[in-house]
N, C-alpha and C positions, 0 to 999 in steps of 0.2 A: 515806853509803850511797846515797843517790839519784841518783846520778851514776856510778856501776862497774859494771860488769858484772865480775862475780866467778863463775870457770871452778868446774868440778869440783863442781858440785853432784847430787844425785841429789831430784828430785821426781815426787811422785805425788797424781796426783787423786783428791779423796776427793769424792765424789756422798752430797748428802743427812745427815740425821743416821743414817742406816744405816751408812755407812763410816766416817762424823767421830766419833760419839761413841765407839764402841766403842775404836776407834783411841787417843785424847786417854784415854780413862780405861788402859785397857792401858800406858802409857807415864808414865801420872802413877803409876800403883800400881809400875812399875819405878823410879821415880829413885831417886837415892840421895843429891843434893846440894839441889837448888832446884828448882823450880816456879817461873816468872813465866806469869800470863796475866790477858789482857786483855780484856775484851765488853762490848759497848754492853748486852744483855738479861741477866742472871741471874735466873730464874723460879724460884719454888718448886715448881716440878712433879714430876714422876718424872725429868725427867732435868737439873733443877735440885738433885734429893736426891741421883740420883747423881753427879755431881760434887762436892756435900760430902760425901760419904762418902769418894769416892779423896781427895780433902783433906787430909779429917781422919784418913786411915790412913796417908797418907803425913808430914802433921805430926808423928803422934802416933810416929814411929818418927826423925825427926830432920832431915826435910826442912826445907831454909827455902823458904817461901810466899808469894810476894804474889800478890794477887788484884784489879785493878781493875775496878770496873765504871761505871758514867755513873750519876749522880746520876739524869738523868730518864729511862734507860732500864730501869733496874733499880730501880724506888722502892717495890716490894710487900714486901721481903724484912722474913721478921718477927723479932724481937727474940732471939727462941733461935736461929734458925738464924745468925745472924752471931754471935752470943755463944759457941758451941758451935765455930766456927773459930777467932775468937779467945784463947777460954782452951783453944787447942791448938796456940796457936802462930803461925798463920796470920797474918799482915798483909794485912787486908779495907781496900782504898783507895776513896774514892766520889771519881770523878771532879766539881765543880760543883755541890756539895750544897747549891742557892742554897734561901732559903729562900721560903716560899707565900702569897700573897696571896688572903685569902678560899676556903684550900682548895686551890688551883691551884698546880698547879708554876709555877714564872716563870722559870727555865730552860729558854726553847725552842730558842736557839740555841748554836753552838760545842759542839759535841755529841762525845765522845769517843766514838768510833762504830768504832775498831777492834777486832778480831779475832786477837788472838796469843797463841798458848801456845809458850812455852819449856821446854824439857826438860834439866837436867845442863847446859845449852849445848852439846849436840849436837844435839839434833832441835827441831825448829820447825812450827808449824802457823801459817797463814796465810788468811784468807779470808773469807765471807763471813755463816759459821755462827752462831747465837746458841745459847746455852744454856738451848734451850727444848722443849717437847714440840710445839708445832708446826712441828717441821723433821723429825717423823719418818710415816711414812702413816699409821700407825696413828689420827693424829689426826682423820681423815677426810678433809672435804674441800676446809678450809681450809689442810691441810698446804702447806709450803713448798719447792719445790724448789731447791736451792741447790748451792753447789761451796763447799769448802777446797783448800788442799793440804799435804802433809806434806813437808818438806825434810830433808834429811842434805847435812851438805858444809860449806864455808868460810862459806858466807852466814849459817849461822847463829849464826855468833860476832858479827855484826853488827847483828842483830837483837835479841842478847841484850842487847849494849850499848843498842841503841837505847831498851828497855823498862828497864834501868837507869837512865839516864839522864831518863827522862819520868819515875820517879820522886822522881828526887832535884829535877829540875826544879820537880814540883807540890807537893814537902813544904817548899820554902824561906820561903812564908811562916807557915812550924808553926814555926819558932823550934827548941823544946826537942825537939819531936818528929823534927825535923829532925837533931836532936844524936843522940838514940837509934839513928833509922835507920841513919846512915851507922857506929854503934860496932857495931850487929848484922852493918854488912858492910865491918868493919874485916876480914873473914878469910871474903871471899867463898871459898864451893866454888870450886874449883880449876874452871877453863874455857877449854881453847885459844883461841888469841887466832885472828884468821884465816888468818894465815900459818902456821900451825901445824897445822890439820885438817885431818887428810885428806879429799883428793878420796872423790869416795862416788859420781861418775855423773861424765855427760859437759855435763851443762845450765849453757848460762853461765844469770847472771839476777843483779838489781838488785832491790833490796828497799828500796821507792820510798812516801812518806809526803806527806801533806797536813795541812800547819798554818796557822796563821793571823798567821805570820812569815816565815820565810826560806824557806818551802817552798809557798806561797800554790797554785801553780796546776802543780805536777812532774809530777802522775797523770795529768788532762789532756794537758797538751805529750807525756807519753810514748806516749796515745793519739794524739795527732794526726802525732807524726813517721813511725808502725805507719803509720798510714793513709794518708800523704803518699808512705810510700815503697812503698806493695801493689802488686801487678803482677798477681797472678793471683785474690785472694780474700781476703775481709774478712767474717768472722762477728763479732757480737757480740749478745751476751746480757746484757739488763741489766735489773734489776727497775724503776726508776723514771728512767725518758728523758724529759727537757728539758733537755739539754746547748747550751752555747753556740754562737754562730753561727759561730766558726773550726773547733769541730769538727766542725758537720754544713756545711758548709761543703768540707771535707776532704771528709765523707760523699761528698757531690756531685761531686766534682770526679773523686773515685776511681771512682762509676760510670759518669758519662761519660768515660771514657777506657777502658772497656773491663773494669774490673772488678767479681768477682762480689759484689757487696755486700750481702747479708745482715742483718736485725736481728731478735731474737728479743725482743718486747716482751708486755705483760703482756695477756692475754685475759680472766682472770679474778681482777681484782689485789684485795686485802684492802682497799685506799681509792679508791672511782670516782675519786675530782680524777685520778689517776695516770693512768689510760685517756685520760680528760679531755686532760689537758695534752698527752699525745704524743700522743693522733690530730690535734691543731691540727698537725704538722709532717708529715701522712701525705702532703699534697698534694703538699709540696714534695721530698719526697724521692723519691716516687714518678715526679715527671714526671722527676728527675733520674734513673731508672733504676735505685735502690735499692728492693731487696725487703725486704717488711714483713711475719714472721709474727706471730701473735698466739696465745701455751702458752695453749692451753682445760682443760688438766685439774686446774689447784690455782693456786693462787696463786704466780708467780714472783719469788723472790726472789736469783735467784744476778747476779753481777757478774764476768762471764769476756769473753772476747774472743782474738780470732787472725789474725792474717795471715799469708798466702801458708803458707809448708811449716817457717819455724821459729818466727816471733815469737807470743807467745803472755802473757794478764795473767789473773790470779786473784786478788780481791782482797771488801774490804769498800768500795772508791767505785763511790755510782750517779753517773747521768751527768744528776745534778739540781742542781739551785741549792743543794741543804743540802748534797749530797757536795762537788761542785765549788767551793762560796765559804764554806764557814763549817764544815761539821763536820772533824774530826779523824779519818781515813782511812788506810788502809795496805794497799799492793799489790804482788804479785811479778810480774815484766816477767821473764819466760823466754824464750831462747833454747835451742832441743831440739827438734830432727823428732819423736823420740819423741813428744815429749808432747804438742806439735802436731798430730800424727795421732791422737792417743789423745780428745785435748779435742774434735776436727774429729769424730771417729764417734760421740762422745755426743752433740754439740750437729745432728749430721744426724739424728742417731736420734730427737730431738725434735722437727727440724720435721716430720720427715715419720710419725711418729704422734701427735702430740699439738700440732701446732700446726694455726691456719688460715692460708692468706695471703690477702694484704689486696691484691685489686686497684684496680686504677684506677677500674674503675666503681663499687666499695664508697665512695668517697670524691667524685666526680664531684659538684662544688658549683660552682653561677655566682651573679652575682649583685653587688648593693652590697656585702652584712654580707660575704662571703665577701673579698672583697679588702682590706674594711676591716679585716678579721681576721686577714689575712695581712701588712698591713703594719704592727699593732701585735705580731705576732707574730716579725717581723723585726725593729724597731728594739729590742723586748725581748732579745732574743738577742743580740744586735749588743750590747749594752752590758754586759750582766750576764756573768761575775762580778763586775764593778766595783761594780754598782749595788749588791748584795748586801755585799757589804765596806766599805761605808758602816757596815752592824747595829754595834752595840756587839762589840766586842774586848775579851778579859779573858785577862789571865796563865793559863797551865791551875794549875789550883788543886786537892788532891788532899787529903780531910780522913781519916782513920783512922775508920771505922765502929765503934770502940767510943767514937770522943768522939761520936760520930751519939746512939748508945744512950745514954750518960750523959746530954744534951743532952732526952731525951723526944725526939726527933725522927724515930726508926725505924719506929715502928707505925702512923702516921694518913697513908702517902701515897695520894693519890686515881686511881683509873687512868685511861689516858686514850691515846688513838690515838698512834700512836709508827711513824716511817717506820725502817724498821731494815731 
């Protein structure tokens, strides 16, 4: 799938958990064969309960269910509420359920960090939502702003494969459990294959993954080829920016030759380092002629981007050293004026009420530290993701949350700052 662009799709942008969750639970209370989904965060919150509850109404009537979530991104969940899916049927998967040294998770890296719900195998959600109560306003003023998107069409017979497959992938070293899984879907729901569903819109698009094998650097390279070939305008919105030196590079190159370059970076981000880290590239992107806003009203977490009038990405990679070299990522590369216009008048709608821009005088630094900072800041760039992919590399590994719960392992995880 990382490589096609596959016609006939229909997508739509969901804004926030005001659009996303209502959506996702409406569609899960519809199914009638299977549920797959996937999220780095599962919260017990209020909209952590309501997703067990469509769950467990949708189990308890005949659906099959898996549910992955990331060992270290979801490590609160207590003992009833995963107990309560599973004796309903549900298959609760922890992705890297390593275990704790003195308390501390010690799985920091390789982070299974995507975002997918699968429906029947005709609808798909994609993007950058977590299943949590801070992605909705109510939460105040740490809330989250963020994008999904919801698809119909061919692509998601490809997608559905793809979370089948990362299943069967992470149960191979469960041996017996392994045995079980695959006689539960000796007689999978019935699912058109992709030559078989109907067109549903006119949006071509690619549904384009980052792992830590055959697919190391795809998200990347499909942002850098957007960028390489813009002619008229390059927006992009991304909660945590320290992307590598080919593609702010790209950056550069696209504003000096005349296009409008754009980046919507975090003003008021939930970990300073974040701010930190991408105001060190303000200078250099600045004198190259790329505009810096900075979202003041909550914390930005979404992961979108667009060039010129069709190309357009929605997704769960930031354009940081954990997206880009080491975590487990998944993003839709659209092709659609439509929704290129649609994505172009939300992301203007936020610089120009809720952003600030960052000019050249906000940044105006001379000096020794200042160049010494900028040429450790370049040869860093310049090498990573290499340097990063050095970290330890491990099979993705996928354990059943009820062997978690039998194991005493459910109840004592310790919380701790998590980039999501």
């Amino acid at each position: 799938m990382n490589g096609r662009w596959v016609p006939g799709n229909k997508i739509s942008l969901l804004e926030n958990g005001e659009a996303f969750f209502p959506r996702v639970f409406e569609c899960i209370a519809a199914a009638e064969h299977e549920v797959l989904l996937e999220t780095f965060i599962l919260f017990e919150d209020k909209v952590g309960k309501a997703l067990h509850e469509a769950l467990l109404t949708a189990a308890r009537r005949g659906v099959q269910i898996d549910v992955t979530i990331d060992g270290y991104g979801s490590p609160d969940l207590s003992p009833a509420f995963i107990l309560a899916l599973t004796q309903a049927g549900v298959r609760v998967h922890v992705f890297d359920p390593s275990p704790r040294l003195w308390g501390y998770r010690t799985n920091l890296f390789r982070r299974m960090h995507r975002k997918i719900v699968v429906v029947d195998g005709m609808r798909a959600f994609v993007g950058g939502i977590n299943y949590s109560a801070d992605h909705l306003a109510d939460f105040g003023a740490n809330a989250k702003q963020d994008y999904a998107v919801e698809i119909e069409g061919p692509l998601v017979a490809g997608i559905r494969q793809f979370v089948l497959a990362q299943l069967q992938l992470g149960q191979k070293p469960a041996g017996r459990r392994l045995q079980n899984f695959l006689r539960r879907r000796a007689n999978p729901p019935a699912a058109p294959d992709r030559a078989t569903l109907p067109a549903s819109g006119d949006a071509q698009a690619i549904f384009v993954t980052r792992d830590n094998r055959e697919h190391k650097g795809d998200i990347e390279r499909h942002y850098r080829i957007a960028i390489r070939g813009a002619r008229r305008r390059v927006i992009m919105a991304n909660a945590y920016f320290f992307p590598g030196y080919r593609l702010l590079r790209q950056l550069r190159k696209a504003a000096r030759r005349g296009v409008d370059v754009r980046l919507i970076l975090q003003g008021q981000p939930d970990m300073p380092i974040v701010k930190i880290a991408a105001g060190l590239l303000y200078h250099h992107l600045l004198a190259a002629g790329v505009k810096i806003y900075e979202y003041r009203d909550r914390p930005l977490h979404g992961k979108v981007a667009l060039t010129d009038d069709e190309w357009s990405t929605v997704g769960s990679s930031n354009l940081d050293p954990l997206s880009l070299a080491l975590n487990l990522e998944a993003n839709v590369i659209i092709k659609d004026r439509a929704f290129n216009q649609h994505l172009g008048e939300h992301l203007e709608q936020l610089m120009q009420n809720s952003c600030r821009q960052v000019l050249a005088a906000d940044v105006a630094e001379t000096g020794l530290w200042v160049r010494l900072r900028s040429f450790f800041v370049f040869h860093l760039l310049r090498h990573y993701p290499a340097w990063f992919g050095w970290l330890p590399a491990h099979a993705p590994r996928l354990t059943l949350a009820e062997n978690l719960l039998d194991a005493n392992a459910g109840a004592d995880y310790v919380n701790e700052g998590r980039t999501s």
